[in-house]
C-alpha positions in Angstrom: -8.2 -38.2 -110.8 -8.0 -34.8 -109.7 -10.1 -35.0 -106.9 -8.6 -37.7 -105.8 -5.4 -36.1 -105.5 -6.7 -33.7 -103.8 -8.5 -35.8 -100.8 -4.8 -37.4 -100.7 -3.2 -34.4 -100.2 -5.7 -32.7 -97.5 -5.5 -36.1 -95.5 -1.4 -35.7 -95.8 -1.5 -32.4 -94.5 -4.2 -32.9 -91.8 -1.8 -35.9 -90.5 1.1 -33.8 -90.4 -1.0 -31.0 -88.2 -1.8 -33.8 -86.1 1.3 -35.5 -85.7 2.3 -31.7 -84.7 0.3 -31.7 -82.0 0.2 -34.6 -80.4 3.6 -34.0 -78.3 1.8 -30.9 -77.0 -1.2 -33.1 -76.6 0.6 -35.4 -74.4 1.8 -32.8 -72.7 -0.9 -31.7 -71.7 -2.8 -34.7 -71.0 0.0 -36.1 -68.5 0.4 -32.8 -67.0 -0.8 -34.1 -63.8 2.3 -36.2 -63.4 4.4 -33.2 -63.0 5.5 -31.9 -59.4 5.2 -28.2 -58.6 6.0 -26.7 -55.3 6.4 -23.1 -54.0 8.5 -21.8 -51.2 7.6 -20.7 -48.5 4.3 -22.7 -48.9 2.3 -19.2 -47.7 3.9 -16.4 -49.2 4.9 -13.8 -47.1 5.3 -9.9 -48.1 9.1 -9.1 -46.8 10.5 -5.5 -47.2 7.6 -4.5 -49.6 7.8 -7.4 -52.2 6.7 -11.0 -52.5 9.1 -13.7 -53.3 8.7 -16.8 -54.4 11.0 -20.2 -55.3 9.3 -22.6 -57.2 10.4 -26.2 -58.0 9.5 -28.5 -60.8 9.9 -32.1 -61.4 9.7 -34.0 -64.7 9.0 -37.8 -65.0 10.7 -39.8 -67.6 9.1 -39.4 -71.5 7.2 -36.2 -70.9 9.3 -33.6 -71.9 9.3 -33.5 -76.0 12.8 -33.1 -76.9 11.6 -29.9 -79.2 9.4 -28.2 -76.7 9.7 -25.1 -74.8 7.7 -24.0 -72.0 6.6 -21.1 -70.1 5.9 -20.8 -66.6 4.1 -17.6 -65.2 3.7 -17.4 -62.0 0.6 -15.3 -61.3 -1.5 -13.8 -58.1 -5.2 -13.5 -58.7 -7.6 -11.8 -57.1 -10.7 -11.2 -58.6 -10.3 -9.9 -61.8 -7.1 -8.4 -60.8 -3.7 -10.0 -62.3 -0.1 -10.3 -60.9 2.4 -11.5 -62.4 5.9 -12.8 -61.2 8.2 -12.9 -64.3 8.6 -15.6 -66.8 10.5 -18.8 -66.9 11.2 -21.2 -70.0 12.3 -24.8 -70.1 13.1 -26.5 -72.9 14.0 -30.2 -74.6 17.2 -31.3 -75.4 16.9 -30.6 -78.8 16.1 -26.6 -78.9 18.4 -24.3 -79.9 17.9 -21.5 -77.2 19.1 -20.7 -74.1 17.0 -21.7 -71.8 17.1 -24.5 -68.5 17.4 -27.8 -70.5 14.8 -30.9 -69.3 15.7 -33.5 -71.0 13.8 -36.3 -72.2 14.7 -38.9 -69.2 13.0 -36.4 -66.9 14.8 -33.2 -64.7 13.8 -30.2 -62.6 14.2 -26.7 -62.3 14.2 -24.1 -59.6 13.5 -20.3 -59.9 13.1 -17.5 -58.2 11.3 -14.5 -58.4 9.6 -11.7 -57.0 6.9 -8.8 -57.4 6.3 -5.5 -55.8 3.4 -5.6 -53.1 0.0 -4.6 -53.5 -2.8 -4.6 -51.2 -5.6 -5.6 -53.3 -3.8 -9.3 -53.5 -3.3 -9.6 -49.0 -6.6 -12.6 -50.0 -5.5 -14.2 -53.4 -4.7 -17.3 -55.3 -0.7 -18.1 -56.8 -1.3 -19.9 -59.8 1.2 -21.3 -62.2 -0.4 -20.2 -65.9 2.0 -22.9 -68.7 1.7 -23.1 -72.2 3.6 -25.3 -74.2 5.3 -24.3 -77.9 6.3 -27.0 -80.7 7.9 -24.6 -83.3 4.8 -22.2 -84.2 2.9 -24.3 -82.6 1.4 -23.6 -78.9 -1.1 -24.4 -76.1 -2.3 -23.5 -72.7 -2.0 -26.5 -70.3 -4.3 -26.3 -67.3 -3.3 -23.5 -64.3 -1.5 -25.1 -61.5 -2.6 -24.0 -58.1 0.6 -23.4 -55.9 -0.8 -21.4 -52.4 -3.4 -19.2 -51.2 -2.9 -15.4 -50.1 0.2 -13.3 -48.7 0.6 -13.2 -44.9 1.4 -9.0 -44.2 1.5 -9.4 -40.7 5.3 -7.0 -41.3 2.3 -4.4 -42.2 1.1 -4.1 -38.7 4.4 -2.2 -37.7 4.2 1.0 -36.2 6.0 3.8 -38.0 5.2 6.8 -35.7 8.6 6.1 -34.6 10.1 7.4 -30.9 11.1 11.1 -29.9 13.4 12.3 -28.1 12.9 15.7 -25.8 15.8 17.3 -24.4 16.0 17.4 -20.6 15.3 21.0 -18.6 18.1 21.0 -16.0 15.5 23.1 -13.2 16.5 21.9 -10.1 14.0 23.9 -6.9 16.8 24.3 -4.3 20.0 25.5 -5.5 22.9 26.5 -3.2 24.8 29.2 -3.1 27.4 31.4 -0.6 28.7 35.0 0.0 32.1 35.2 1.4 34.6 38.2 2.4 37.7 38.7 4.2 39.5 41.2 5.4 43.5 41.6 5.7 45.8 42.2 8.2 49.0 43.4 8.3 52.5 42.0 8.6 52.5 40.5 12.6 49.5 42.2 13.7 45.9 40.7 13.9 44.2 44.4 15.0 41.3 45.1 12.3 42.5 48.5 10.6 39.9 50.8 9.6 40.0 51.0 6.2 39.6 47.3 6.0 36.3 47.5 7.7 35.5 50.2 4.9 36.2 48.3 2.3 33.1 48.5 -0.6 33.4 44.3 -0.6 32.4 44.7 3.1 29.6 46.8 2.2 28.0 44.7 -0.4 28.6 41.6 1.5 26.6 42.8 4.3 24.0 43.7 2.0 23.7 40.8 0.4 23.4 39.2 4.1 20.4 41.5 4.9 18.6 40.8 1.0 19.0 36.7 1.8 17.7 37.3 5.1 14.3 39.5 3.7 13.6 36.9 0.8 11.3 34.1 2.4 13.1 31.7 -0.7 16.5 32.2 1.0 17.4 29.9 4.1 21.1 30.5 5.8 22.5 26.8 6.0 26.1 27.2 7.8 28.9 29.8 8.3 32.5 29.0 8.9 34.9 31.8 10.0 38.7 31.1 8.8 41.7 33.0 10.3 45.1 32.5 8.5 48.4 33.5 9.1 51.2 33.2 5.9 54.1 30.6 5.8 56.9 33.0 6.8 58.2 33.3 10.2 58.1 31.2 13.4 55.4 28.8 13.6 54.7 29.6 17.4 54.1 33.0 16.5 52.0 32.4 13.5 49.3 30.3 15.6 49.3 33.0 17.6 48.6 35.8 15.1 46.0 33.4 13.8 44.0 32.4 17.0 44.3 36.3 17.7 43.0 37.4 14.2 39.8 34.9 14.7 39.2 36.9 17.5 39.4 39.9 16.3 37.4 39.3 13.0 34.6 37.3 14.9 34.2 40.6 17.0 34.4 42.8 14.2 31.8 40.7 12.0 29.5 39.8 15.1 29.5 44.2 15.6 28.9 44.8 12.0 25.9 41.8 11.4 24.4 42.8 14.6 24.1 46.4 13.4 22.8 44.9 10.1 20.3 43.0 12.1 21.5 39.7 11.2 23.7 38.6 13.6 22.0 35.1 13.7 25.1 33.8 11.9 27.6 34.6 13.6 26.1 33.0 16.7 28.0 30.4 18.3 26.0 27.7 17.6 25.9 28.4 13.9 29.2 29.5 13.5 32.3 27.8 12.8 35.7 28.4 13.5 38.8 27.5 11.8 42.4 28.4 12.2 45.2 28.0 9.8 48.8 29.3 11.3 50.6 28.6 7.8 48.5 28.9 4.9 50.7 26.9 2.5 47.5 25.6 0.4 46.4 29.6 -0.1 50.5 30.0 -0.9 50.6 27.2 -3.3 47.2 28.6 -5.1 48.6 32.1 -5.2 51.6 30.6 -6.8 50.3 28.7 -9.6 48.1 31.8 -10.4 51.1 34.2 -10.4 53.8 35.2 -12.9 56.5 35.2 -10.6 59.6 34.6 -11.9 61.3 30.8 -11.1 57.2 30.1 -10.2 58.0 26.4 -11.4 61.0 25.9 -9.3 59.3 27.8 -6.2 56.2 25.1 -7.0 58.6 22.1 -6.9 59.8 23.3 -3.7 56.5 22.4 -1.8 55.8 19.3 -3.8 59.5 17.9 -2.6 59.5 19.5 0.9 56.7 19.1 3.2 58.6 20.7 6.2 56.9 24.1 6.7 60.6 25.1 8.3 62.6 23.8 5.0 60.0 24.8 2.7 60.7 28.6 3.8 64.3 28.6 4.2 64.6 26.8 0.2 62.3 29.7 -1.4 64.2 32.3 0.5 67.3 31.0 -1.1 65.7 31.7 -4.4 66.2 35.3 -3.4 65.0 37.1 -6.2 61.7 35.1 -6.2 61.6 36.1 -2.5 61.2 39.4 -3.1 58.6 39.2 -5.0 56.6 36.9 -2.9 56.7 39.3 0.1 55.4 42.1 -1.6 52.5 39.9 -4.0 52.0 36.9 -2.2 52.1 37.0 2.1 50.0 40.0 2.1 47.6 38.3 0.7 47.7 35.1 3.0 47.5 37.5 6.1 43.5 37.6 6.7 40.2 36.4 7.9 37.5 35.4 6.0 33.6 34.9 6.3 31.9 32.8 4.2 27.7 32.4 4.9 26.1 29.8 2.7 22.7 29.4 1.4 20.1 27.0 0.0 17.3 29.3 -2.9 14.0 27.7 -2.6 12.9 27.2 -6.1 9.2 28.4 -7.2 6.9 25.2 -6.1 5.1 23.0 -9.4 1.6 25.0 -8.5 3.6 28.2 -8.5 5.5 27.8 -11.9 2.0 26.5 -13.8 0.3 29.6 -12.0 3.1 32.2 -13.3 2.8 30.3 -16.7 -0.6 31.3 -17.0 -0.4 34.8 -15.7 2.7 35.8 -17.2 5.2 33.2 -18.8 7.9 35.4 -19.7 8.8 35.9 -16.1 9.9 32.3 -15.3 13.2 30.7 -16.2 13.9 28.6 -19.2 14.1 25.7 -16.9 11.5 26.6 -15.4 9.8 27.0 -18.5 10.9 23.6 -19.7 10.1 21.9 -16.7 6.5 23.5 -16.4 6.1 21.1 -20.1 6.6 18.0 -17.5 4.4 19.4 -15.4 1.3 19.1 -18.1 -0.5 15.7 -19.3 -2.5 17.0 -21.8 -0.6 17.5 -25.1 -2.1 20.3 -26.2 -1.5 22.4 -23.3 2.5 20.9 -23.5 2.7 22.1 -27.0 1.9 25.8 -25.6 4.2 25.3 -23.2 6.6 24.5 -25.4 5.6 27.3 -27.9 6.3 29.7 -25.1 9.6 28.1 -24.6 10.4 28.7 -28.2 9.3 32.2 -28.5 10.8 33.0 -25.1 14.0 31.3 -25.3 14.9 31.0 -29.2 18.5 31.0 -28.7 18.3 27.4 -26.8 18.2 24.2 -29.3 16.1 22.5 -26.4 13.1 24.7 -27.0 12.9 24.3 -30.5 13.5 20.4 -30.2 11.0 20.2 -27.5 8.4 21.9 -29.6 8.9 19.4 -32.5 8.5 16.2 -30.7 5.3 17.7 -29.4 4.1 18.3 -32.5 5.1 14.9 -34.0 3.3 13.5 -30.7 0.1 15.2 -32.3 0.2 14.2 -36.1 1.7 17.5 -37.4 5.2 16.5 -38.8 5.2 19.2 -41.1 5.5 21.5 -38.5 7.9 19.5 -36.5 10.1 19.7 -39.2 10.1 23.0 -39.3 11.0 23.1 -35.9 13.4 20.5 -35.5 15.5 22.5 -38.5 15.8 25.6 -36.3 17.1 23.3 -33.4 19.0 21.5 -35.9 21.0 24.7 -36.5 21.6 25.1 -32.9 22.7 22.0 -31.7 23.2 19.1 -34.4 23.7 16.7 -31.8 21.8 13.0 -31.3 18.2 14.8 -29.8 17.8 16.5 -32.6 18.7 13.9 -35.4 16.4 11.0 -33.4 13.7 13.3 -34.1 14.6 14.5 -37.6 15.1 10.7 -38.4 11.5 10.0 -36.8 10.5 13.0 -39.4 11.9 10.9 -42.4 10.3 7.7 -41.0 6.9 9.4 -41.1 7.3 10.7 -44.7 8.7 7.3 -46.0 12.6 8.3 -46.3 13.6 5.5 -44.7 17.3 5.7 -45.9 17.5 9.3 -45.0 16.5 8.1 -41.4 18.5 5.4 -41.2 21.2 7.4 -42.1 20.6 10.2 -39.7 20.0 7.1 -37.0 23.4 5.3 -37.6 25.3 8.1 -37.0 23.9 8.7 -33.1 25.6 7.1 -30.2 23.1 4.6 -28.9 20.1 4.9 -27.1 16.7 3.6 -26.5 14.7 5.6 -28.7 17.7 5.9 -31.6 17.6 1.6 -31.1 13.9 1.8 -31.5 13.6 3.1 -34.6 16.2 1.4 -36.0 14.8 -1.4 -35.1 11.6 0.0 -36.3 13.1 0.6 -39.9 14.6 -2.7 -39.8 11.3 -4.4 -39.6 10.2 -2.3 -42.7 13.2 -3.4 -44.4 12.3 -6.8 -43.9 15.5 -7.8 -41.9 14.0 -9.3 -38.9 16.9 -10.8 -37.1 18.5 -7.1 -37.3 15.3 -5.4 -36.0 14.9 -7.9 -33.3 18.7 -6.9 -32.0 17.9 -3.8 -32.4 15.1 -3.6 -30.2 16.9 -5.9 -27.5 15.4 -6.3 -24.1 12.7 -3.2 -24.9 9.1 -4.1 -24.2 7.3 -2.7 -26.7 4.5 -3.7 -29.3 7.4 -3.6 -32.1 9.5 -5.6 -30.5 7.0 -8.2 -29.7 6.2 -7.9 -34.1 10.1 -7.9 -34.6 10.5 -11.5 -32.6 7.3 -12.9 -34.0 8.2 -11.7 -38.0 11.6 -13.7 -37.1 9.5 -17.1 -36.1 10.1 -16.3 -32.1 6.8 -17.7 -31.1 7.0 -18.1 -27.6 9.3 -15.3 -27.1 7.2 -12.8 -29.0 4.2 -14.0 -26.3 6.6 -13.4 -23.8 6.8 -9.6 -24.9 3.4 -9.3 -25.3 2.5 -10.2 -22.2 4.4 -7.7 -20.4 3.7 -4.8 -22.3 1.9 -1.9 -20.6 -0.8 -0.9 -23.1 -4.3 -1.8 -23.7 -3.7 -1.2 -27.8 -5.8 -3.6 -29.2 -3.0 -4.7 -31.7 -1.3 -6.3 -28.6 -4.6 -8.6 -28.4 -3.7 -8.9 -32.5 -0.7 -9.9 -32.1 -1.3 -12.3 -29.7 -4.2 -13.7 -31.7 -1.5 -14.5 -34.6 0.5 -15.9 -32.0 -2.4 -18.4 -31.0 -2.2 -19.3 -35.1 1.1 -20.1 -35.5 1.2 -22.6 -32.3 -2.3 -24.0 -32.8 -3.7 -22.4 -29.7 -7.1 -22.1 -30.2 -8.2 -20.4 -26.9 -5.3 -17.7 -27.5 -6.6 -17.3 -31.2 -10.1 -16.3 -30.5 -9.9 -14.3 -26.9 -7.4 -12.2 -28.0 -9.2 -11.9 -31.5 -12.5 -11.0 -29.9 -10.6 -8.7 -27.7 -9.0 -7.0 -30.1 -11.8 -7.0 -33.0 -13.9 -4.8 -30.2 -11.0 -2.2 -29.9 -10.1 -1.8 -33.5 -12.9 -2.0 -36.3 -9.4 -1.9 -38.7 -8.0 -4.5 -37.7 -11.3 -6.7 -36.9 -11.8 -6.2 -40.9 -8.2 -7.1 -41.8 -9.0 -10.5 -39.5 -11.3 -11.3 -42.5 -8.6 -11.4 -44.7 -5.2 -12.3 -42.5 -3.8 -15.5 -43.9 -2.4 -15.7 -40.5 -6.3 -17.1 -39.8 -6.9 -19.3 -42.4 -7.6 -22.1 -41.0 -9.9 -20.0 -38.9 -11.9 -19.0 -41.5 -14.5 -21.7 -41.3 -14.2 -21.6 -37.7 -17.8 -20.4 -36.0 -16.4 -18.4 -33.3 -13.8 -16.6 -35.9 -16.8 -15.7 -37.9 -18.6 -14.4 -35.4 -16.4 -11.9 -34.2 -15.3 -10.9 -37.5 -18.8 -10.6 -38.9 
C-alpha cells in the first residue's frame, strides 16, 4: 500500500513539473513564428558607439500569460562577447514592470547601444532569449539579426589643418627724403642761414648714400614753391613763381656739388606752384593750439573765397596775431621731396645669407625664407631661427609649431604654440592649439577653442573634421562646404551623399590611396562593380592598411565571394 502511494505521488509531482514546462516548451518550439528585425539592417559605428533598434512581433497564443523574457542582444566574434543591455517582456498576468505582450499577440521596440571596439568591425548580432515561468527557465534558440559594423567614420583623418601666420616681406619698398627751406615775409631770395640749415645737410647726405647703394633707385622728384594766404593774390603768385626759381637754383648748386644733380634735371624734375597755401594753413591749424582754432577752422569750411577767408580771420583779431607770428612763416617756403623705390634681397640672396649668417636678415625676411623651402625639415630650421632670432613676435613661435605638427611632433608644437599663445591669443594660434587637442583626443577642448575663431578654411576644416568624429554628419558636411578635400568627400558619403561624395573625390588633388578607398565604397553602395574593384586594386597597392581592412569592410560584403575582390585583397 505504501508503495503504491508512493508511485502515485512521484507520477503527481512529475505531472506537475511537466505541466510547468510545457508553456516554456511551446515557447520554444513555435519560436520560429516570432518576427525580429534590427535597425539599421548593417550596423554602423556613429560617434564611437553602436546602436541598435530592434522590433519584435508576437502572433496570437504564444506569449504565456505568466512568462517573462529576456532579450540580449549580443556581438560575437570569435570567442569574444558583446553585449547590448537587456530587455524583458512579459504576459499579462506578471506582476513586474516590464513591456506587457499579451496573450492575443503585441510587439515591442528598444533601443540600445554599446561602446565600440575593434575586434567586433567582422562579427555576428545575435539575439540570445531565454524564457522564465516562475523559477522556472530556458534558453530558446539565438536569433540571428545582422552581420558586422560598417566603420567607414574610422577612415577620417585627424591630423587636422594648421594655420601659419603670414611674413609681410615685400622686395621693393618705397620710400622719400624731403626738405624745404623758408623764406621770409615778401621776399623769395634764399638767406644763408637757410642753406645752413643741419636738415639741409643730412638731406643731401642721404641723397649721396641712395645714390652709392646699388638697392636704391631714384623714382621722381617734385619741387613745390608756396606762398601763405595773406596778402594780394597777384603778388603771392609772384613770390611763388619767384621762390621756385630761386630754390631750383639753389638745390640744382648744392646737388651738383654733391654729385647728384641727376634729380634735379629737367626731365626728372617737377615743378609745382602754390600762391596761397590754404591746405598747409588749414593743416597747421588743426595741429595748433591757437586760441578760437575751431572758429578760425569753420571759417575755411564755410568760405572758400581766398579774399573773404582772410579778411573773416583777421577780424578774429586776437587769433590773428597769433597766426602771423606761428602760422605764415611757416607757409612761406620751398620744398624738395626725392622719392625712392629699396630693392629687396632677391629669394637666392636671402637662402644664401640664411645659410651664412641668419641673424643678419629681417624677420620678414626670415619668415619668408620658410616659403622659400620645400623640404620640411629644412622649414623647421628656418623656423627655429625665426624663433631664436625673433622671440618677441607670436608669428615665429606659431610658425615653428605648425611645422612641427606637419612632422608628427605635437609635443613640441605644443610647447611652442603656448609661447605664441602668450603673445598673441588670436585665431592662428588657437586653430593650431585646437589641431593640438584633436591629435591628443580632446576633442571638446578643440572644439571649444575652434568655435570661438571667426571663420576660415582651416578653423571650418576641423570643425568639420571633429564633426565627423562626433558622428554628426550633416554638421561636418556644412562645415566643410564647398572644400575639396578627402574629409569632405568621407563627410558627404557618411551622410548617404553618394554621388556627391564621387563628385569630391574626383576632383581632389592627391594620389592618397584612401581617395581610391573611398571611391571603392562608393562603387558598393551604388552597385558599381567596375568602380568597386579599380579603385580597390588601386588603392590595396598604395596602402597595405587599408588593403587588409578591405578583408573585413562590411562596406564589401557582398564582395567577399567575389574572385577579383579576393584577389586583390589576398
Amino acid at each position: 500500500m505504501k508503495r503504491k502511494n508512493l508511485i502515485l505521488i512521484s507520477a503527481v509531482l512529475v505531472g506537475i513539473v511537466f505541466s510547468g514546462c510545457s508553456p516554456l516548451k511551446k515557447m520554444k518550439k513555435d519560436a520560429a513564428q516570432v518576427k525580429y528585425t534590427v535597425n539599421p539592417p548593417v550596423l554602423e559605428l556613429i560617434g564611437g558607439e553602436v546602436a541598435i533598434t530592434i522590433n519584435g512581433s508576437y502572433p496570437a497564443k504564444y506569449f504565456n500569460k505568466t512568462v517573462v523574457m529576456e532579450l540580449t542582444p549580443v556581438l560575437e566574434s570569435g570567442s569574444n562577447d558583446l553585449p547590448f543591455e537587456t530587455y524583458k517582456v512579459q504576459g499579462e498576468s506578471v506582476k513586474e514592470n516590464n513591456k506587457v505582450i499579451k496573450y492575443d499577440g503585441g510587439s515591442f521596440s528598444y533601443s540600445s547601444k554599446v561602446a565600440y571596439k575593434p575586434e567586433f568591425q567582422l562579427s555576428e548580432l545575435n539575439l540570445r532569449i531565454s524564457a522564465a515561468k516562475g523559477s522556472t527557465a530556458i534558453e530558446l534558440d539565438p536569433y540571428k539579426l545582422g552581420d558586422g559594423i560598417i566603420t567607414t567614420c574610422l577612415l577620417v583623418q585627424k591630423d587636422g589643418r594648421t594655420t601659419y601666420a603670414a611674413d609681410k616681406f615685400v622686395r621693393t619698398t618705397t620710400d622719400s627724403y624731403a626738405a624745404d627751406i623758408k623764406y621770409a615775409l615778401q621776399q623769395s631770395d634764399v638767406r644763408t642761414a637757410e642753406t645752413r640749415k643741419p636738415e639741409i645737410k643730412e638731406f643731401t647726405e642721404a641723397i649721396k648714400s641712395a645714390k652709392a647703394n646699388d638697392r636704391v633707385n631714384f623714382t621722381s622728384a617734385q619741387l613745390s614753391a608756396y606762398a601763405s594766404p595773406d596778402g594780394p593774390l597777384d603778388l603771392n603768385e609772384r613770390l611763388s613763381n619767384s621762390r621756385e626759381k630761386t630754390s631750383q637754383t639753389f638745390f640744382t648748386k648744392n646737388f651738383k656739388a654733391a654729385k647728384v644733380e641727376e634729380i634735379v634735371q629737367s626731365d626728372f624734375l617737377k615743378v609745382v606752384t602754390t600762391p596761397e597755401d590754404w591746405d598747409g594753413f588749414k593743416k597747421l591749424m588743426e595741429e595748433s593750439n591757437i586760441a578760437d582754432k575751431q572758429l578760425i577752422l569753420r571759417v575755411l569750411s564755410m568760405y572758400s573765397d581766398p579774399v573773404v577767408r582772410e579778411r573773416e580771420i583777421k577780424n578774429i583779431a586776437a587769433a590773428y596775431e597769433e597766426i602771423k607770428k606761428d602760422i605764415l612763416p611757416q607757409l612761406r617756403r620751398a620744398k624738395l621731396t626725392v622719392n625712392i623705390e629699396v630693392v629687396g634681397l632677391s629669394d637666392q640672396e636671402i637662402l644664401a645669407q640664411f645659410e651664412k649668417d641668419a641673424s643678419k636678415l629681417k624677420l620678414e625676411e626670415i619668415l619668408y625664407a620658410a616659403t622659400l623651402v620645400q623640404d620640411d625639415n629644412k622649414k623647421l630650421s628656418v623656423y627655429q631661427a625665426a624663433a631664436r632670432y625673433y622671440p618677441n613676435d607670436y608669428r615665429t613661435k606659431n610658425n615653428l609649431g605648425a611645422i612641427y605638427l606637419k612632422l608628427g611632433r605635437t609635443a613640441e608644437a605644443k610647447t611652442a604654440l603656448s609661447d605664441a599663445k602668450a603673445l598673441n591669443n588670436g585665431d592662428v594660434v588657437k586653430n593650431n592649439l585646437a589641431v593640438v587637442a584633436l591629435r591628443e583626443g580632446n576633442i571638446a577642448e578643440a572644439e571649444e577653442l575652434l568655435t570661438s575663431i571667426v571663420a576660415n578654411e582651416e578653423a571650418k576644416y576641423n570643425l568639420g573634421t571633429i564633426k565627423i568624429i562626433q558622428g554628426k554628419y550633416s554638421d561636418a558636411v556644412s562645415y566643410f562646404g564647398n572644400q575639396v578635400e578627402i574629409n569632405a568627400a568621407l563627410a558627404k558619403l557618411l551622410a548617404k551623399q553618394n554621388d556627391a561624395a564621387l563628385t569630391v573625390l574626383n576632383s581632389v588633388k592627391s594620389e592618397d590611396a584612401l581617395v581610391y578607398y573611398l571611391k571603392a565604397v562608393v562603387g558598393a553602395r551604388t552597385q558599381n562593380n567596375s568602380l568597386v574593384i579599380n579603385n580597390l586594386r588601386t588603392a590595396a597597392s598604395k596602402s597595405d592598411a587599408l588593403k587588409a581592412n578591405a578583408k573585413k569592410d562590411i562596406e564589401f560584403a557582398k564582395y567577399f565571394d567575389n574572385a577579383d575582390f579576393k584577389a586583390i585583397v589576398q
